[in-house]
C-alpha positions in Angstrom: -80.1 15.7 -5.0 -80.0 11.7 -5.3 -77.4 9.6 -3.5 -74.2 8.9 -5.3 -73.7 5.4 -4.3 -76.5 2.7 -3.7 -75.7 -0.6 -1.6 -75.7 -3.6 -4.1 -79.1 -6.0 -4.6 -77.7 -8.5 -2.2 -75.3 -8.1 0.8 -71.8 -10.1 0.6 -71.3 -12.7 3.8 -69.0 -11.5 6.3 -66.5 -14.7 5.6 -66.4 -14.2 1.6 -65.8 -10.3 2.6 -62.9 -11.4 5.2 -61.3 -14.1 3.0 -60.9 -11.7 -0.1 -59.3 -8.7 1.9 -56.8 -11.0 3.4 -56.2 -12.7 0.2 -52.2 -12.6 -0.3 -52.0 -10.9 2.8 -48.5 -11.2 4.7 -47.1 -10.0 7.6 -44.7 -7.3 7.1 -40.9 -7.2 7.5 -39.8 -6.6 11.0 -38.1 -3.4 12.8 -35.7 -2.9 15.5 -36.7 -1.0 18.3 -35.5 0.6 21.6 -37.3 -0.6 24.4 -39.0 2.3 25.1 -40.6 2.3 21.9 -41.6 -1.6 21.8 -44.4 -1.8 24.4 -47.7 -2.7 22.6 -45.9 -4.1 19.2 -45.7 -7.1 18.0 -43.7 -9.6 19.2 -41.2 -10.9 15.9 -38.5 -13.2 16.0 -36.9 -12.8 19.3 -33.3 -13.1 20.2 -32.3 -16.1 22.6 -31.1 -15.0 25.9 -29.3 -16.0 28.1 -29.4 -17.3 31.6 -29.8 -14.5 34.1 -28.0 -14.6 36.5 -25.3 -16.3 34.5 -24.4 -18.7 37.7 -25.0 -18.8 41.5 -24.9 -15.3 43.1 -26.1 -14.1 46.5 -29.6 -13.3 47.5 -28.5 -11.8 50.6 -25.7 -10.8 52.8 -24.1 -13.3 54.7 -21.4 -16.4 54.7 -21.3 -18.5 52.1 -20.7 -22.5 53.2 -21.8 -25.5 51.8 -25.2 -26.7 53.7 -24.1 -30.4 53.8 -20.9 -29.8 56.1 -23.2 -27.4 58.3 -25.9 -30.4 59.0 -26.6 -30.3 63.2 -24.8 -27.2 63.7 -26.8 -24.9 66.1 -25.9 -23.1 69.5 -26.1 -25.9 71.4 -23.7 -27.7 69.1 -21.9 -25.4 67.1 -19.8 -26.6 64.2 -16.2 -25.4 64.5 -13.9 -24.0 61.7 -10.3 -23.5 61.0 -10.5 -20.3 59.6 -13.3 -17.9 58.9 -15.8 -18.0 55.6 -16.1 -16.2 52.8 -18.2 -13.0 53.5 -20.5 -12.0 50.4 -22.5 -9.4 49.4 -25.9 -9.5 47.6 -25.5 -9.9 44.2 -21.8 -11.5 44.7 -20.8 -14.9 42.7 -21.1 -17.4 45.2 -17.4 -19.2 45.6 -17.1 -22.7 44.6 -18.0 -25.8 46.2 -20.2 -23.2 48.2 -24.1 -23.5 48.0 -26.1 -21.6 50.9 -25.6 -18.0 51.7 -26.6 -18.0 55.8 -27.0 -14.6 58.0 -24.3 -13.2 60.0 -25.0 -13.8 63.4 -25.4 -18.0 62.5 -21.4 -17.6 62.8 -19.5 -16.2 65.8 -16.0 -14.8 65.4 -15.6 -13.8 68.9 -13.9 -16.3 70.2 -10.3 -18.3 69.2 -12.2 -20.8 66.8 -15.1 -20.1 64.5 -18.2 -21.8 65.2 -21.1 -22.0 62.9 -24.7 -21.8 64.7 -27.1 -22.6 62.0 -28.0 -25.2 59.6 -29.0 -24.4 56.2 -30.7 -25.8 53.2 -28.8 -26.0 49.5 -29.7 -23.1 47.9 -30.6 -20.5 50.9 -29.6 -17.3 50.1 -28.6 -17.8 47.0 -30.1 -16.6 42.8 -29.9 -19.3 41.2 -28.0 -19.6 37.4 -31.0 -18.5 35.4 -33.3 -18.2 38.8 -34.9 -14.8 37.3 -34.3 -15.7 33.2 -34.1 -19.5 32.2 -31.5 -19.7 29.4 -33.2 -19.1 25.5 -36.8 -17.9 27.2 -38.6 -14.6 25.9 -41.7 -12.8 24.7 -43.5 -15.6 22.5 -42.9 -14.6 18.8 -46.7 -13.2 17.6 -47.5 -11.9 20.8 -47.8 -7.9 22.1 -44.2 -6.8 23.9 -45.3 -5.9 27.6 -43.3 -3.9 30.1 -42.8 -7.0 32.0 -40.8 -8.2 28.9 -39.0 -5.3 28.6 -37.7 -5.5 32.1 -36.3 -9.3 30.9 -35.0 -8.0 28.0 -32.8 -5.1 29.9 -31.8 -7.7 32.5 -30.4 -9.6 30.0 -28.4 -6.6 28.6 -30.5 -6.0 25.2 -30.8 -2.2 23.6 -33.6 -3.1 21.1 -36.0 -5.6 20.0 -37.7 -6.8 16.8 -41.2 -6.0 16.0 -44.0 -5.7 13.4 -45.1 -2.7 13.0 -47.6 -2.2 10.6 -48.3 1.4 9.2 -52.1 2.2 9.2 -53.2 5.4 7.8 -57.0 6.4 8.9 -58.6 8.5 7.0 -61.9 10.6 8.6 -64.0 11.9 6.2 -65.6 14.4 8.1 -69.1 14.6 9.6 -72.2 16.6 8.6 -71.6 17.5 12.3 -67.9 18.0 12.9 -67.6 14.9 14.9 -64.7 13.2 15.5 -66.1 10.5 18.2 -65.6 7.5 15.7 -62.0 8.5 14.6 -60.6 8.6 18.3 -62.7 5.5 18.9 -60.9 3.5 16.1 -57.5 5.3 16.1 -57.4 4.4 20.3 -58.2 0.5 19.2 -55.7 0.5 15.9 -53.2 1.6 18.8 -53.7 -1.0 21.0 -53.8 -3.8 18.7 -50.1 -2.2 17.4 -50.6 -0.2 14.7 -48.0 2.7 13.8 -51.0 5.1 12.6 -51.1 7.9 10.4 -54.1 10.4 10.9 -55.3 12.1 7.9 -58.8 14.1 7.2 -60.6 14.5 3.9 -61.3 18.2 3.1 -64.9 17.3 2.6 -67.1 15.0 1.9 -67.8 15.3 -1.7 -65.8 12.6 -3.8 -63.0 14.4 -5.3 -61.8 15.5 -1.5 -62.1 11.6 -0.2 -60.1 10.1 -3.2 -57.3 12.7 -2.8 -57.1 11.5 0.4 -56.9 8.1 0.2 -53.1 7.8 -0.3 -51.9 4.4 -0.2 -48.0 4.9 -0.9 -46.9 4.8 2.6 -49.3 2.7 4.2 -49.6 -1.0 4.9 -53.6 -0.8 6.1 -56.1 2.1 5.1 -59.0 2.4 7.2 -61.6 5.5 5.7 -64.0 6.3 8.6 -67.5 7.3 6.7 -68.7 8.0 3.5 -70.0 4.6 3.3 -73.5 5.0 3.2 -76.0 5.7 0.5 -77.1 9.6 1.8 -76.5 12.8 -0.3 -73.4 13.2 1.0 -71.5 9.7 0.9 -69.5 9.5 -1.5 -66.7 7.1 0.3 -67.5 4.1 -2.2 -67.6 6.3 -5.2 -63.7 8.1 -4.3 -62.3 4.3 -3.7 -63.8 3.1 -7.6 -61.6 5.9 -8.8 -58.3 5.1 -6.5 -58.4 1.6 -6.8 -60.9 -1.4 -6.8 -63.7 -2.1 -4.5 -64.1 -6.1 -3.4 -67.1 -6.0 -1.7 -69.7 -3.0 -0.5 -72.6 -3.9 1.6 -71.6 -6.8 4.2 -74.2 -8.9 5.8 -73.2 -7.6 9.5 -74.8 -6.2 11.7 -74.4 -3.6 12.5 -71.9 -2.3 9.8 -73.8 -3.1 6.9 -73.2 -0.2 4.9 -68.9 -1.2 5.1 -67.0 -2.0 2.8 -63.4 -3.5 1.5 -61.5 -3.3 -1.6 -57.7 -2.4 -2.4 -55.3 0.5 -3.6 -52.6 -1.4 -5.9 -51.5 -4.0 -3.4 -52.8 -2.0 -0.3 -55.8 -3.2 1.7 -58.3 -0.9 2.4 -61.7 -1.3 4.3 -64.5 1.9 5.0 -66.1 1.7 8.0 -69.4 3.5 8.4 -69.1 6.6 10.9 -71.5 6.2 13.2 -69.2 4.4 16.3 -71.4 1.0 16.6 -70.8 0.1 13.5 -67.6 1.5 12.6 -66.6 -1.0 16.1 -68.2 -4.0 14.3 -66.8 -3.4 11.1 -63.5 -2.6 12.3 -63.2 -6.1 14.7 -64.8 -8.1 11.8 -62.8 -7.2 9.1 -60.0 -4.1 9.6 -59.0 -6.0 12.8 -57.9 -9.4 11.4 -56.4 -7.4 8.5 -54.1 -5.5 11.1 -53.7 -9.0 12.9 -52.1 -11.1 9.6 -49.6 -8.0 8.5 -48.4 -7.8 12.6 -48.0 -12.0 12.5 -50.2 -12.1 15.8 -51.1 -15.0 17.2 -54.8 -15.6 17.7 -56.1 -13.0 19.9 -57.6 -14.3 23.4 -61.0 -16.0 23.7 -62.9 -17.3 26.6 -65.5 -20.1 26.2 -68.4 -19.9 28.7 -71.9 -21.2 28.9 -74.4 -18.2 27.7 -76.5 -17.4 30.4 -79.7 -16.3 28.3 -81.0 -17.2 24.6 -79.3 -15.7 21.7 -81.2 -15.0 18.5 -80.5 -14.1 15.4 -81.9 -14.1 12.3 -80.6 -16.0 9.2 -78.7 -14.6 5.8 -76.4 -12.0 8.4 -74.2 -11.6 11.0 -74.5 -10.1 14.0 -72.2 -9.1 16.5 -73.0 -10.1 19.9 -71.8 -8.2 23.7 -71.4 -10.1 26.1 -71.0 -9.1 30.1 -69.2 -11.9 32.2 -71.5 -13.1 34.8 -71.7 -16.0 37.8 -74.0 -17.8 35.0 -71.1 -17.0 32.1 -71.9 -15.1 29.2 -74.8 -12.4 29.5 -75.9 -11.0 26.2 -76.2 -7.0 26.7 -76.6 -6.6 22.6 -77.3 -9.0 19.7 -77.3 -7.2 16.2 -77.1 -3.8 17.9 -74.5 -1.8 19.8 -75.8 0.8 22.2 -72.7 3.0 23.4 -73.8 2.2 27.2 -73.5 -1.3 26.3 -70.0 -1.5 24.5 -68.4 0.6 27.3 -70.2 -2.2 29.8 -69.0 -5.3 27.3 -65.9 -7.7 28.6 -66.4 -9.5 25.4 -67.6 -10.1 21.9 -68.8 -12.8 19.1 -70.4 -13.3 15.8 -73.2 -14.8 15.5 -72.6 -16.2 11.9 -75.4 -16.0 8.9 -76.1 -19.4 8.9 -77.1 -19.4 12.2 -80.6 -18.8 14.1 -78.7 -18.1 17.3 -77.9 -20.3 20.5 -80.1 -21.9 23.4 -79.0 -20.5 26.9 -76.4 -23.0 28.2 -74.2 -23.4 24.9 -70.8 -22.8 25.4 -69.2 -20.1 23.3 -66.1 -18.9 22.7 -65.8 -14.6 22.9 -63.4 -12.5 22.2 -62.0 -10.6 25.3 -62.0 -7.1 25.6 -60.7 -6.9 28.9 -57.4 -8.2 30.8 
């Protein structure tokens, strides 16, 4: 039996690859929410709030007074009042032409005049008017919605948000062995890079199976996990040529040099190989920025430190570098490879581009973050 799909003569570069899939690539329309639902999407165009609290209200419980009439006042030299001062609760407006909330026992009441015990500062005691939200302030438009922001956004009385939500269907075309390690692996990361995903699996492996399930309709992303290889048994590359067209197959990356991109009608698609090094590399080098443009994310965090040992690579490929954050900055763990031991171990990630022999220890570079 001979393989049903061949890698092309020469490999396309990452960038060309990239540029083509995002090609008239837009983010999609937004959704409202609840809040319970909105952690880990998308940030769209956020409502302004307003200032919580909406004016002065008590921090504690106590006597409101204005701090300038009380300056000297202390046991030795109490200041006396006419008539007693307004008693608030925490959470109370504060009265007017009051600006300090002080604690009970800074004014007696025992005796036939009030007398005041305590100075105080403007302010003591007391929330300010936006104190816990500043008036218009919220999650940045393009940026994930974190519990945090959902705690500001029921303080200030909101039900819902908007997000993006991009629909990403995954399709596993399933293993010689009946693994599913590289389907969790990228349905976990299409999660947390907010992704509404559908999970679908090919009957088999053979082509008819694959193309019936690469179903575009409902999708705004579909990411096929295998098939993308040139064994007896791939035929990933061969079901997309019948359901729509293939842009590139066989990227200069590595590893994930058997992936591949292409589109169903106006869908995006991109096959990642299934072993789960370089379905990872393919799926941060291309799938991932593909997912980032249709959620309108900002650019995901980098960190630029000085690489604490030579990086080299060789010319006419990429390859994906993991990094480990050390006293010295960047330590390369992997360059061109992706050992399982090593990705679990990585806080970051770059690529070393094609046109590039690599980096002298020292050079500063800019990595992706994998961890907070």
């Amino acid at each position: 039996m001979t393989p049903s799909q061949r890698l092309p003569a020469s490999l396309t570069p990452l960038d060309a690859a990239l540029a083509a899939l995002l090609r008239d690539l837009a983010a999609v329309a937004p959704v409202e929410l609840p809040l319970a639902q909105a952690v880990g999407f998308i940030a769209a165009e956020m409502p302004a709030l307003p200032a919580v609290p909406s004016g002065d209200m008590a921090a504690v419980d106590g006597w409101a007074l204005h701090a300038r009439d009380l300056v000297g006042a202390s046991s030795y030299t109490p200041l006396l009042l006419a008539k007693p001062p307004v008693w608030v609760e925490a959470g109370d407006a504060i009265p007017p032409d009051c600006d300090c909330v002080i604690d009970s026992d800074a004014v007696d009441l025992s005796g036939p005049v009030v007398q005041v015990l305590a100075e105080a500062i403007p302010g003591q005691g007391v929330r300010r008017s936006g104190g816990d939200i500043a008036q218009d302030s919220f999650v940045a438009t393009g940026q994930p919605v974190r519990a945090p922001d959902l705690l500001v956004a029921r303080a200030a009385g909101l039900q819902s948000v908007p997000v993006r939500r991009p629909r990403l269907r995954i399709v596993d075309i399933p293993s010689t062995s009946g693994q599913i390690t590289t389907a969790e692996l990228i349905a976990e990361s299409a999660r947390a890079a907010g992704a509404d995903i559908v999970r679908a699996e090919s009957r088999g492996r053979d082509a008819a199976s694959v193309s019936d399930a690469l179903v575009a309709d409902d999708s705004d992303l579909l990411v096929v996990i295998g098939g993308s290889g040139v064994g007896r048994h791939d035929a990933g590359i061969v079901a997309l040529a019948r359901r729509g067209d293939i842009i590139a197959h066989g990227i200069a990356l590595q590893p994930g040099r058997t992936s591949a991109v292409g589109r169903i009608g106006k869908t995006p698609v991109v096959i990642l190989p299934g072993a789960p090094d370089q379905a990872l590399a393919a799926w941060w080098t291309l799938a991932l920025p593909a997912l980032d443009r249709l959620s309108g994310r900002q650019p995901r965090s980098s960190l630029m430190l000085p690489l604490a040992r030579k990086v080299a690579s060789r010319v006419g490929i990429a390859e994906i570098v993991l990094l480990e954050r050390s006293d010295a900055g960047w330590m390369p763990l992997a360059v061109g490879e992706m050992p399982l031991a090593a990705i679990a171990r990585a806080d970051g990630w770059l690529v070393i581009p094609g046109r590039s022999e690599g980096h002298a220890a020292g050079t500063p570079v800019d990595a992706y973050i994998l961890r907070d």
